[in-house]
C-alpha positions in Angstrom: 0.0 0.0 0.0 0.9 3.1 -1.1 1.7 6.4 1.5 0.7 9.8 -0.4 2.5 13.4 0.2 1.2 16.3 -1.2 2.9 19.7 -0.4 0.9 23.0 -1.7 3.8 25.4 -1.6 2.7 29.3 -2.0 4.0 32.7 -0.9 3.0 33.3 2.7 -0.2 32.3 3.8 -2.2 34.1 6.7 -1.7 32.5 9.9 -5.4 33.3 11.0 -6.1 31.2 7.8 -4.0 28.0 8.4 -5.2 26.2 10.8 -8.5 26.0 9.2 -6.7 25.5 5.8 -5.0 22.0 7.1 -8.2 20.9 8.3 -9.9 21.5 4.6 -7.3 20.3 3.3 -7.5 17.0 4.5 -10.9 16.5 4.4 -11.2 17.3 0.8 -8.8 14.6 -0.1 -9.4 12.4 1.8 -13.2 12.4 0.8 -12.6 12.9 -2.6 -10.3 9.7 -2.4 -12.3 7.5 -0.8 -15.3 8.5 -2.7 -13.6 7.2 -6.1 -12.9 3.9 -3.8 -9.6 4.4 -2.2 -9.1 3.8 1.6 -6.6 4.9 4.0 -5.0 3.9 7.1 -4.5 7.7 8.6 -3.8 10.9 7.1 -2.2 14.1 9.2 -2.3 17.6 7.3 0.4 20.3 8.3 1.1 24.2 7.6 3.9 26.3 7.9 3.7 30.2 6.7 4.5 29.6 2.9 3.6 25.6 2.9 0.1 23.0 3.3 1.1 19.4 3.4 -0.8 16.4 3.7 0.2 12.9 4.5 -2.1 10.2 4.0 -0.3 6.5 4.9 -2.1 3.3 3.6 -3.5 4.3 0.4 -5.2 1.3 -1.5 -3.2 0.8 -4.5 -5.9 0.9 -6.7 -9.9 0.8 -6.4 -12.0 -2.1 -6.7 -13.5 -3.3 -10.0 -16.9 -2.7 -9.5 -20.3 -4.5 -11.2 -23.4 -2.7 -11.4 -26.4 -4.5 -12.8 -29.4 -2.4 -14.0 -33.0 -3.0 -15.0 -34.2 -2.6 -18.3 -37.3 -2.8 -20.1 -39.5 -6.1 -20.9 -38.3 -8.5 -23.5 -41.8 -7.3 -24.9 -41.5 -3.7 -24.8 -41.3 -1.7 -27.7 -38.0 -2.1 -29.5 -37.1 1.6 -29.4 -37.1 1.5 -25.4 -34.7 -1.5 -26.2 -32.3 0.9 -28.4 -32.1 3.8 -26.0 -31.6 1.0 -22.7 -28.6 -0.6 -24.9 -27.0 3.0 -25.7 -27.4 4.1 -21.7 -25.2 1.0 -20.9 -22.8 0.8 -24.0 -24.1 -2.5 -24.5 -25.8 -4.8 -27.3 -28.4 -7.0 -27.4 -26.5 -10.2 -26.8 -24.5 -9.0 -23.7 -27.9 -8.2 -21.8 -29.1 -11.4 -19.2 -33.2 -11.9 -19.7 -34.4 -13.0 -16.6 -38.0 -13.2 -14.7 -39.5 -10.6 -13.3 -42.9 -10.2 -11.9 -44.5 -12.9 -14.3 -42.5 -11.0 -17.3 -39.4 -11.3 -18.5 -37.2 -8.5 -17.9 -33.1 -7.2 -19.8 -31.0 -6.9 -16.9 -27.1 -5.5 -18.1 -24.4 -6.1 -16.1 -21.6 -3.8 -16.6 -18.0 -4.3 -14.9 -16.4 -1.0 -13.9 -12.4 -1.7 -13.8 -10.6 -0.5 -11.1 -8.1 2.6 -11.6 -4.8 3.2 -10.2 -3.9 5.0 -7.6 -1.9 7.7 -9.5 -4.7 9.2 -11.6 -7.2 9.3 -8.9 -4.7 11.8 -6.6 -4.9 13.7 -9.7 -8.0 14.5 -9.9 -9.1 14.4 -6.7 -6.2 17.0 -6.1 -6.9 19.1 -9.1 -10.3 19.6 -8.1 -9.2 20.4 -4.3 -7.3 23.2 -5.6 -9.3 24.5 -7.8 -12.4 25.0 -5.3 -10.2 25.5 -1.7 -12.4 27.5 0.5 -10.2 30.5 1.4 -11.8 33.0 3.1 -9.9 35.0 0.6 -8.1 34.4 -2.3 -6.4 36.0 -5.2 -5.5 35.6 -9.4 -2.2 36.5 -10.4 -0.5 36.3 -13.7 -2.4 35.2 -16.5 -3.9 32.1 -15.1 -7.5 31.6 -13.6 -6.4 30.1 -10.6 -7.4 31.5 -7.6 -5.0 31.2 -4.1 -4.8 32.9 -0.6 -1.5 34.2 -2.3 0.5 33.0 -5.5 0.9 29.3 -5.5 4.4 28.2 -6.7 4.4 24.4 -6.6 2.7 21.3 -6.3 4.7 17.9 -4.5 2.8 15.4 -5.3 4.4 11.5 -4.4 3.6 7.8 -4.1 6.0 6.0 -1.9 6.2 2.3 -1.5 8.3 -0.6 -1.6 9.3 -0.6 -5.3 10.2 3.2 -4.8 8.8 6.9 -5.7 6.0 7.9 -8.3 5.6 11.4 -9.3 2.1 12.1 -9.6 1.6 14.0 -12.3 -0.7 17.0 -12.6 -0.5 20.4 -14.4 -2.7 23.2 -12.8 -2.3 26.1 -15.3 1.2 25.7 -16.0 1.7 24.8 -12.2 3.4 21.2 -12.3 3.7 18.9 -9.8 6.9 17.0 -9.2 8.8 15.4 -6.1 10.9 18.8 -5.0 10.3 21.6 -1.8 12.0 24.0 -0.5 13.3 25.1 2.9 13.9 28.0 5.0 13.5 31.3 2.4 17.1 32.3 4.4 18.7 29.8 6.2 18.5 27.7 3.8 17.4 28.6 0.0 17.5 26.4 -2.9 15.1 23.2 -4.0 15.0 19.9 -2.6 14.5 16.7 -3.4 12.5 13.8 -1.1 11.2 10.2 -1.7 8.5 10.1 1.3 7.1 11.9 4.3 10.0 10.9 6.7 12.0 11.7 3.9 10.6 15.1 3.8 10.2 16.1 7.2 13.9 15.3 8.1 15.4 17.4 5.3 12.8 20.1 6.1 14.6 20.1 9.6 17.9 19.9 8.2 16.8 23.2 6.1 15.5 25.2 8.9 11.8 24.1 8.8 9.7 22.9 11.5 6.6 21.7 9.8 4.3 20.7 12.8 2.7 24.2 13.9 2.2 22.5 17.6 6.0 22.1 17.9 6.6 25.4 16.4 4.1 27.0 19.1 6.0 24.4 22.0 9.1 25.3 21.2 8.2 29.1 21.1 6.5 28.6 24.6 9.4 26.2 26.4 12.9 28.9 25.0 10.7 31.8 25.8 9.6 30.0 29.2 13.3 29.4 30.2 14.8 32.5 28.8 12.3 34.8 31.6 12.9 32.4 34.1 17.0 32.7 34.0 16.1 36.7 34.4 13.7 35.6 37.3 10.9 36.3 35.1 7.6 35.5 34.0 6.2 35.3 30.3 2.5 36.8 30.5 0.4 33.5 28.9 -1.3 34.3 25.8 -2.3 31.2 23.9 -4.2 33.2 21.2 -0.7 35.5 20.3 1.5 31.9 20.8 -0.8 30.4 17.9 -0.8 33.3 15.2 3.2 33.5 16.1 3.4 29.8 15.4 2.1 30.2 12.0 4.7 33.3 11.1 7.6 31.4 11.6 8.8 28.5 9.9 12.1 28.5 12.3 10.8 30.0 15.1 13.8 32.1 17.4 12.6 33.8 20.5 14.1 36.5 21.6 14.1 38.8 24.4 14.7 42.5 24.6 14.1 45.5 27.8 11.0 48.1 27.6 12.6 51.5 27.8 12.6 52.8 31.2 10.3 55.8 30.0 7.6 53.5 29.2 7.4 51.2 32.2 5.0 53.3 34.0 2.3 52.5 31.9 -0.5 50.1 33.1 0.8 46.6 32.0 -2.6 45.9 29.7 -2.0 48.9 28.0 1.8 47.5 27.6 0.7 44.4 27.0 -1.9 45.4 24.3 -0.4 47.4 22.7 3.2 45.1 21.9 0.6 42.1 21.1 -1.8 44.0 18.7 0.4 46.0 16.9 4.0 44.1 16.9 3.2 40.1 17.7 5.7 40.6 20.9 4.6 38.6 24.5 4.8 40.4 27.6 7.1 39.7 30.3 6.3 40.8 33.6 8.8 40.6 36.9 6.7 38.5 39.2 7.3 40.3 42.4 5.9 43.7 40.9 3.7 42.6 38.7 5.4 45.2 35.8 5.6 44.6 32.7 9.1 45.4 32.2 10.8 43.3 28.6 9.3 41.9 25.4 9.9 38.3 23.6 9.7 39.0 19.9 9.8 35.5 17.6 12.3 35.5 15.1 12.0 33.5 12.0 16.2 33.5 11.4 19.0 32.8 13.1 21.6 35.4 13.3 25.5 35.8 14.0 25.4 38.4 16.6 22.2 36.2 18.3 19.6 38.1 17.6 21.2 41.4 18.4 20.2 43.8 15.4 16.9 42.1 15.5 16.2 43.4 19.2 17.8 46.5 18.3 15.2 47.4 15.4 12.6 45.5 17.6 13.1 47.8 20.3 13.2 51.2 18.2 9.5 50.1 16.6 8.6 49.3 19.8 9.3 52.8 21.4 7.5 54.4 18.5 4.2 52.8 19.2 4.8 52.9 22.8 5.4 56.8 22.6 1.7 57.0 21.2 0.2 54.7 24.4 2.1 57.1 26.5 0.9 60.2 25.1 -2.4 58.7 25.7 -2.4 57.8 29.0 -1.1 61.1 29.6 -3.7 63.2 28.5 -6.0 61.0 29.6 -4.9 61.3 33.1 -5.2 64.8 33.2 -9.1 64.5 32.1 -9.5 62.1 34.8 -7.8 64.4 37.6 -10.4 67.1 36.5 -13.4 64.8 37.0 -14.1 63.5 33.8 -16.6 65.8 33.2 -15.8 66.5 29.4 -15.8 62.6 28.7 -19.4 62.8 30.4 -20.7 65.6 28.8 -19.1 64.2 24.9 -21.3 60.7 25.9 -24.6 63.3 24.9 -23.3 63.3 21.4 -22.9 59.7 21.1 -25.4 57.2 20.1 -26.3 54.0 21.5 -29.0 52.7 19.1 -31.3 55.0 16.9 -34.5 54.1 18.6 -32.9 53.7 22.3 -30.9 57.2 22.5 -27.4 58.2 23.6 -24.9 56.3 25.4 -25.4 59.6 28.4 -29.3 58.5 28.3 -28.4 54.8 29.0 -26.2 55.4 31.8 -28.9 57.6 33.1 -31.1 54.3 33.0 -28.3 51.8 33.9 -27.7 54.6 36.7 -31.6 54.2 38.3 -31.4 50.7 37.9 -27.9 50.1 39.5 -29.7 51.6 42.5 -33.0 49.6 42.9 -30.9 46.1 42.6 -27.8 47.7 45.0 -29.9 46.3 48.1 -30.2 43.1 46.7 -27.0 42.3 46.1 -26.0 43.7 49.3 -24.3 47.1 47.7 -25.2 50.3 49.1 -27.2 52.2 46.4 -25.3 55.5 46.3 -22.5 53.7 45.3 -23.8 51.6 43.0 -25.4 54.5 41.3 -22.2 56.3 40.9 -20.8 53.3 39.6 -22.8 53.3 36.9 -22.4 56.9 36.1 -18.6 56.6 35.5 -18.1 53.1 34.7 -18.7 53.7 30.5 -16.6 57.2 30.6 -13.5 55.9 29.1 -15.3 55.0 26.0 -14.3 58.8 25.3 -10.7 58.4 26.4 -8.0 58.6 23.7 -6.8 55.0 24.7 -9.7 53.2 24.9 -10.1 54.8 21.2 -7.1 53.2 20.3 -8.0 50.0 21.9 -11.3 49.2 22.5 -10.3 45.9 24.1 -9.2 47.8 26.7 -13.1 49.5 27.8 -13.6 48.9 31.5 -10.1 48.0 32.1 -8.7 52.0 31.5 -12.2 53.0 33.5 -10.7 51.4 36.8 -7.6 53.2 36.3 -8.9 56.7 35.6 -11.6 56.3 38.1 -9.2 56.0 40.7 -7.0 58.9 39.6 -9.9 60.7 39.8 -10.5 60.0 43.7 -13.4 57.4 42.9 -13.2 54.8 45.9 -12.2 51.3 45.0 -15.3 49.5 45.1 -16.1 52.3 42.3 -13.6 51.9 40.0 -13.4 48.1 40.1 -17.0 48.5 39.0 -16.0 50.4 36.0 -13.3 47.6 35.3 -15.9 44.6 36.1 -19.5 45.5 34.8 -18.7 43.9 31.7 -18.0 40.6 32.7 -19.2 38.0 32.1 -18.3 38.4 28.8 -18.7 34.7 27.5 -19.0 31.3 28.8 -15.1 31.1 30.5 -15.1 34.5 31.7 -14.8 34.9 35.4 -18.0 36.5 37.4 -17.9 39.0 39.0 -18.5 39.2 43.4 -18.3 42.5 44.6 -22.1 43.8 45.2 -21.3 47.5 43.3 -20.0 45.2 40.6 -22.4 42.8 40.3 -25.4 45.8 40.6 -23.9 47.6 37.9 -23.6 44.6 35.6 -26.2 43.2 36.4 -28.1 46.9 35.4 -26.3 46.8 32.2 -27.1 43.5 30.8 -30.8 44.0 31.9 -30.5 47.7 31.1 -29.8 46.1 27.2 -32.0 43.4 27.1 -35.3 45.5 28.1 -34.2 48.3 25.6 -34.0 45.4 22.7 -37.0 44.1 23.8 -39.2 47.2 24.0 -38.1 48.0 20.4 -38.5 44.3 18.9 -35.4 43.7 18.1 -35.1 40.4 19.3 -32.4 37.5 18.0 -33.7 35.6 15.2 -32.5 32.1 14.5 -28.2 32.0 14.4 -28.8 36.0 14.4 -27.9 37.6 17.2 -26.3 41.5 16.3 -26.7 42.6 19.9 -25.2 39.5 21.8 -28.5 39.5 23.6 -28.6 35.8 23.9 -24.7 36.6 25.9 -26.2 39.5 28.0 -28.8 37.0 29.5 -26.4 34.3 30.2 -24.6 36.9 31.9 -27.8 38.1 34.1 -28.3 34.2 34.9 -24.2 33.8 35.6 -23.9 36.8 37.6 -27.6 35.9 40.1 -26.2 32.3 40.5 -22.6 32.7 41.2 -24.0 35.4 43.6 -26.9 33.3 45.0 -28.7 37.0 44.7 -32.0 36.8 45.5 -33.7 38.7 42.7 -37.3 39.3 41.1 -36.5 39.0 37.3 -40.0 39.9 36.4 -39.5 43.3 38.6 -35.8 44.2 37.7 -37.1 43.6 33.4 -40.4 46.4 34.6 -37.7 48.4 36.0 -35.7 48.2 33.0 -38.5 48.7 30.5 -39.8 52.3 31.9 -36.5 53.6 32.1 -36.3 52.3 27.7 -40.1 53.4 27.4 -39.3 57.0 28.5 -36.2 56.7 26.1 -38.1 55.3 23.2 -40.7 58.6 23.7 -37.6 61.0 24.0 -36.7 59.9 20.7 -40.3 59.8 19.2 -40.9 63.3 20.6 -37.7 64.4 18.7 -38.7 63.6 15.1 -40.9 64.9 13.0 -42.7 61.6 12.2 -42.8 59.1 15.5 -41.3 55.5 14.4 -40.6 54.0 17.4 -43.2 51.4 19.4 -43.0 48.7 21.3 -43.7 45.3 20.0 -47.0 44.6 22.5 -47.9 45.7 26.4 -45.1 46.7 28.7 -45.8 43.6 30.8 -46.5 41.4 28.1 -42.8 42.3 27.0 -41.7 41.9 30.6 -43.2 38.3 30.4 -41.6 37.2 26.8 -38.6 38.5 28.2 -38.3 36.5 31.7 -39.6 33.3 28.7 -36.3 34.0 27.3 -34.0 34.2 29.9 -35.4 30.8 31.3 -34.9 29.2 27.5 -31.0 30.3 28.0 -31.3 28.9 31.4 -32.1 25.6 30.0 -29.2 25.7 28.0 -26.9 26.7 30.6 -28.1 24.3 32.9 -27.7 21.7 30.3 -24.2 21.1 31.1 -25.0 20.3 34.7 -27.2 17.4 33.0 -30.3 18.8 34.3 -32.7 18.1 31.6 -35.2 20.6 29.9 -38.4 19.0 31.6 -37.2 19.4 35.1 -36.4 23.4 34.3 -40.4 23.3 32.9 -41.7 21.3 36.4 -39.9 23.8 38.6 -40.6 26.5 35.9 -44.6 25.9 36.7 -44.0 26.7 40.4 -44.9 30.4 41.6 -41.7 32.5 41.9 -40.2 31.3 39.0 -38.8 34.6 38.2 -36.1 34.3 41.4 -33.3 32.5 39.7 -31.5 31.1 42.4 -34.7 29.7 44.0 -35.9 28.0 40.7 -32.1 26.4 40.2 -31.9 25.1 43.6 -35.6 23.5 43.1 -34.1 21.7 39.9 -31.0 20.7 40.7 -32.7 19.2 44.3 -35.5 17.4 41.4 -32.4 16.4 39.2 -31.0 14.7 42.3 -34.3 12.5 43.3 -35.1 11.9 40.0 -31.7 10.2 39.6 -32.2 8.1 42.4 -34.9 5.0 41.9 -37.1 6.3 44.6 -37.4 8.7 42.3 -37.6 7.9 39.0 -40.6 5.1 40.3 -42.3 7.8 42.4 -42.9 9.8 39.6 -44.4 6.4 37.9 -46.9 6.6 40.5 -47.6 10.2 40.6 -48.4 9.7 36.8 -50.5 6.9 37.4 -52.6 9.0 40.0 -53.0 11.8 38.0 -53.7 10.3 34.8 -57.0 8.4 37.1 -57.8 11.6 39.2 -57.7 13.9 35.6 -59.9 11.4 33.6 -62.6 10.7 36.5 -62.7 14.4 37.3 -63.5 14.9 33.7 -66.3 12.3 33.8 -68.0 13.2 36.7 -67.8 16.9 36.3 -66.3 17.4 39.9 -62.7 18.5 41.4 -62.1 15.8 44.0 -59.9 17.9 46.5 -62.3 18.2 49.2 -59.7 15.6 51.4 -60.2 11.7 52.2 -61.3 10.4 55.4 -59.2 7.2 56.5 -62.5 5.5 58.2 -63.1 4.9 54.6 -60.4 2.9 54.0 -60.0 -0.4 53.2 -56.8 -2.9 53.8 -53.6 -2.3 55.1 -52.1 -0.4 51.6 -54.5 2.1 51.9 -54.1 2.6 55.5 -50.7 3.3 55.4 -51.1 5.2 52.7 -53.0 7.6 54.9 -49.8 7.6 57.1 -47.6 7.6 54.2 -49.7 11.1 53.5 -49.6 12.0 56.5 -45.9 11.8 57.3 -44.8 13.6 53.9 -46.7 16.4 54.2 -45.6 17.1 58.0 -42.3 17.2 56.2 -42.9 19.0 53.1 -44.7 21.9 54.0 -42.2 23.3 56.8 -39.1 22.6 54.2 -41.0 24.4 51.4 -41.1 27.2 53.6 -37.2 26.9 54.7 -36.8 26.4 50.8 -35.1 23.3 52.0 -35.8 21.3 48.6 -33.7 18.7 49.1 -35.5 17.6 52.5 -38.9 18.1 50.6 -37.4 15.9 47.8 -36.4 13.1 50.1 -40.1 13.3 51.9 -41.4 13.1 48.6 -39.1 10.3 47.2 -40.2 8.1 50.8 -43.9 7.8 49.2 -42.7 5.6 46.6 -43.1 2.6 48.3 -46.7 2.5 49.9 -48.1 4.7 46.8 -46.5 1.3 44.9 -48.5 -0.6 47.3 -51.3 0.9 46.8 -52.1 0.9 43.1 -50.6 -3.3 43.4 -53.5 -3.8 46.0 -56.3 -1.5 45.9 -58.8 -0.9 42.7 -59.6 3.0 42.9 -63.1 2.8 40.8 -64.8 0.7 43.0 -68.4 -0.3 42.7 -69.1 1.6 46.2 -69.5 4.6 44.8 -68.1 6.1 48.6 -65.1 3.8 48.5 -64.4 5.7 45.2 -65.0 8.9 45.8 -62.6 8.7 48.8 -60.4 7.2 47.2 -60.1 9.7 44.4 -59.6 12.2 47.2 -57.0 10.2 48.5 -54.8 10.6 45.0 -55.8 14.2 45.1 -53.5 14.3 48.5 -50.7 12.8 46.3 -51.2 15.6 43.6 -51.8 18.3 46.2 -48.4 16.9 48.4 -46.2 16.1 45.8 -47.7 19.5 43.9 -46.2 21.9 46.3 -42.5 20.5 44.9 -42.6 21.0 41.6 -45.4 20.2 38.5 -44.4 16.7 38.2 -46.7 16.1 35.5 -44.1 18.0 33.3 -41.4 15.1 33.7 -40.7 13.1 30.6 -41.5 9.5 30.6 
């Protein structure tokens, strides 16, 4: 069995693009080949900045004859329908079988499809591959119609097996393939000739290559790693910067160089930023300070002096683009020692959303409603509110305009410069988070009020103007503001009214969505239906992301709807700690046969009350009763809901759950000994009672009617 290399070798590719390139890569092959009939043991695809390669070992050396038999017409069908079934098949009359069919006789051809070598089949299956590879973007050069994510110089294209090397030959607009690479464009220039994949990958590494982008990016990590730590130093982890490196080196060099002494008084995220996004460098911070204080830049050469000039060059760039942070900072400071004022008042002219008003008019509303959830999150309300006032006001500062990434962070900074207390300005930093699924949550109560405000503050403003997600659309990250709401109540076990925080939120957006009506000269702005009706669809969404969330924790979707039926549903933390406690007895076989039971009540209590026109809840008398099962039945009753009611008011779900769980066995008893419809009409009217006292105990849990199954 054959082993197949191809190597696409262009001019530099994109490193944002390769890693999804090597994946495409391989998949097209490899489907292409084994759709023409080839299998494979394993294939591995690689990238380096001006190289995709792909490996596949165990190639079939040819596909399997195949023989397809078709159905053709009746021996006594009209001859033409026999002329056009012979052409269809290439065949004539006296290669076709006759055989029965249906009490007729029925042509049958059998045609033989030979097999095909390997050879031709990489040829087209790679032809095709290259002529339809899904860059994002791609380009035409020369006079060609190719089209590459940059101008494609060769094609290697090799089988390897015991009897040797075949070229595979292909010609792609006066691109041909043949059994030759190159290595490093410095290091170490010129062609190169190799017989198989080992073959290739050693000389690569002879010529300065590392193909494997996960070695490149472990090597980058480990040299740079060791290099701080002999400075007692620390590289600042960024996996995101340590992969697009990876893919701009083909011989990766790290190299570390000192920030100018004029610079290091910058915050270290502005340093940090500002060397990642504009020159690829990592940050390396002294561990006892915390300071950022030298760069590691990745070199793609090796040098005589070590790396010397590099740094040099490195380090005057750097400077240049550090002066600008500086002068930054700078003037931003002095706005924030003079209040901030001007960055307030410039927020007036600045839109949030056409229909919602300015960024000033939302933290007016953010602001209000900062202050009604303060108490509930245990913050004190006149700081929360002031919280919200400042925490958007470095949206106007010069740095955060340079780097946005860097909202929220620069507003901790300047709000303490400006003399704002610490719970304050951590606010400012914080009441963006969570931002996404990984992101930490935040604790302190002014921060959790204020981001709590915002998120609601952005999902009742949405709302009120219908502009809700649709389908995978989702402009306003609305569906990630709510998971934040439900992250930041959890994590905080906050006690909230969802239902009263969305009103809040709402007449603070109504008022705004009137503002803006009043100011043009033809009103376009309404609400989708009533206030509360908005409040309600609202709250329906939040719990559908709840679902989702909760997901994870392998709560399932019906036990979020049983506990979803139960008053107070609005109260996050209550309704989670209901269905995880559900979740836990369901799991148990109490449990899962109680519910059994429940449903077997229910199903006779609904169906009799719906023949006899009555609501049987008017309680069962035990001198009624007949046998032992339905005596202790009574008890059974008895006992649960002596337990359940006093740990539905302690909120104690996992008691009520257990007391609920202990009916199983005599409700089991019950329905194996005891006919409910008796012919004593008495008998089975008190004995419907009696399952109305299992619905009414069990009821005050959760709707367990809702549960699957």
């Amino acid at each position: 069995m054959p082993d197949l290399l191809i190597e696409l070798f262009s001019e530099e590719i994109p490193a944002r693009m390769q890693a999804r390139a090597r994946e495409d890569l391989k998949k097209l092959v490899t489907d292409g080949l084994v759709e023409a009939g080839l299998t494979y043991a394993s294939a591995g695809a690689f990238s380096t900045p001006r190289r995709l390669a792909l490996t596949v070992q165990g190639l079939t050396a040819e596909s399997p004859t195949l023989r397809e038999e078709r159905k053709g017409p009746r021996t006594d069908a009209p001859d033409a329908a026999l002329q056009g079934f012979l052409r269809s098949t290439g065949l004539s009359k006296d290669q076709l079988e006759i055989r029965d069919d249906k009490k007729a006789q029925v042509y049958f051809a059998v045609v033989a499809k030979p097999g095909r070598k390997a050879a031709p089949i990489v040829a087209e299956v790679l032809e095709k591959t290259i002529r339809t590879f899904p860059w994002p973007k791609s380009m035409r050069w020369g006079a060609g119609a190719l089209r590459w994510v940059r101008p494609l110089h060769y094609i290697l294209c090799i089988l390897t097996d015991e009897s040797g090397t075949e070229v595979v030959g292909l010609d792609i607009d006066g691109i041909k393939s043949g059994n030759t690479t190159e290595g490093h464009r410095f290091l170490a220039p010129g062609r190169i000739t190799v017989s198989s994949f080992d073959d290739y990958t050693t000389k690569l590494r002879s010529a300065r290559v590392m193909l494997d982008a996960t070695e490149r990016a472990d090597h980058i990590w480990n040299h740079a790693t060791q290099t701080a730590f002999a400075q007692g130093l620390e590289v600042v982890p960024d996996a995101g910067l340590l992969a697009e490196v990876s893919g701009l080196v083909e011989w990766p060099v790290p190299l570390m160089g000192p920030i100018a002494d004029q610079f290091l008084h910058l915050p270290a995220e502005v340093l940090q930023t500002s060397m990642r996004e504009h020159q690829k460098f990592f940050s390396v911070k002294n561990p006892k300070t915390g300071r950022i204080e030298k760069f590691l830049t990745v070199a793609n050469t090796e040098t005589a002096d070590h790396g010397a000039t590099i740094l040099a060059g490195n380090g005057k760039v750097l400077a240049a683009r550090l002066s600008d942070a500086r002068f930054f900072w700078d003037n931003d400071l002095r706005e924030a020692t003079a209040g901030m004022g001007k960055w307030a008042d410039g927020l007036r002219s600045v839109t949030f959303h056409n229909k919602l008003g300015s960024q000033a008019a939302r933290i007016d509303r953010i602001a209000a409603l900062a202050g009604e959830l303060a108490p509930v999150v245990g913050a004190e309300p006149a700081q929360a509110e002031r919280a919200a006032r400042i925490a958007k006001l470095d949206l106007r500062s010069a740095m955060v305009g340079e780097f946005p990434e860097l909202q929220g962070t620069m507003g901790r900074y300047y709000a303490l410069e400006s003399g704002e207390e610490a719970a304050v300005a951590d606010a400012a930093r914080d009441h963006y988070s969570p931002l996404g699924p990984s992101d930490a949550v935040p604790t302190a109560p002014v921060s959790v009020a204020v981001a709590l405000a915002d998120k609601l503050d952005t999902l009742a403003g949405f709302w009120a103007i219908d502009e809700k997600p649709t389908g995978s659309k989702d402009p306003f990250a609305l569906r990630r503001a709510a998971l934040g709401v439900i992250r930041l109540v959890l994590a905080n076990e906050a006690r909230l009214s969802l239902m009263a925080a969305l009103r809040a939120g709402l007449r603070g957006n109504l008022d705004a969505i009137a503002g803006v009506n009043a100011a043009l000269e033809t009103p376009a702005v309404a609400v989708s239906n009533s206030p509360e009706g908005t409040a309600a669809d609202l709250l329906a969404f939040i719990h559908d992301r709840l679902k989702v969330f909760l997901r994870d924790e392998g709560i399932r979707h019906d036990i979020i709807d049983a506990c979803l039926a139960m008053p107070g549903n609005d109260d996050l933390t209550l309704l989670v700690k209901r269905a995880r406690a559900l979740s836990a007895m369901l799991a148990t076989e109490d449990g899962a046969n109680l519910i059994q039971g429940f449903k077997r009540a229910n199903n006779i209590l609904t169906q009799a009350e719906a023949k006899d026109g009555v609501e049987y809840s008017y309680g069962a008398e035990e001198k009624f009763a007949e046998g032992p099962e339905e005596l202790a039945l009574f008890a059974a009753l008895d006992a649960a809901e002596a337990r359940i009611t006093p740990a539905m008011k302690a909120e104690d779900f996992a008691a009520a759950m257990a007391a609920m769980a202990a009916l199983r066995a005599p409700v089991d008893a019950f329905f194996t000994a005891v006919q409910v419809n008796s012919d004593n009409q008495i008998v089975r009217r008190n004995r419907l009672n009696l399952l109305s006292r299992i619905r009414g105990i069990c009821g005050q849990v959760a709707d367990l009617a809702r549960i699957d199954g």
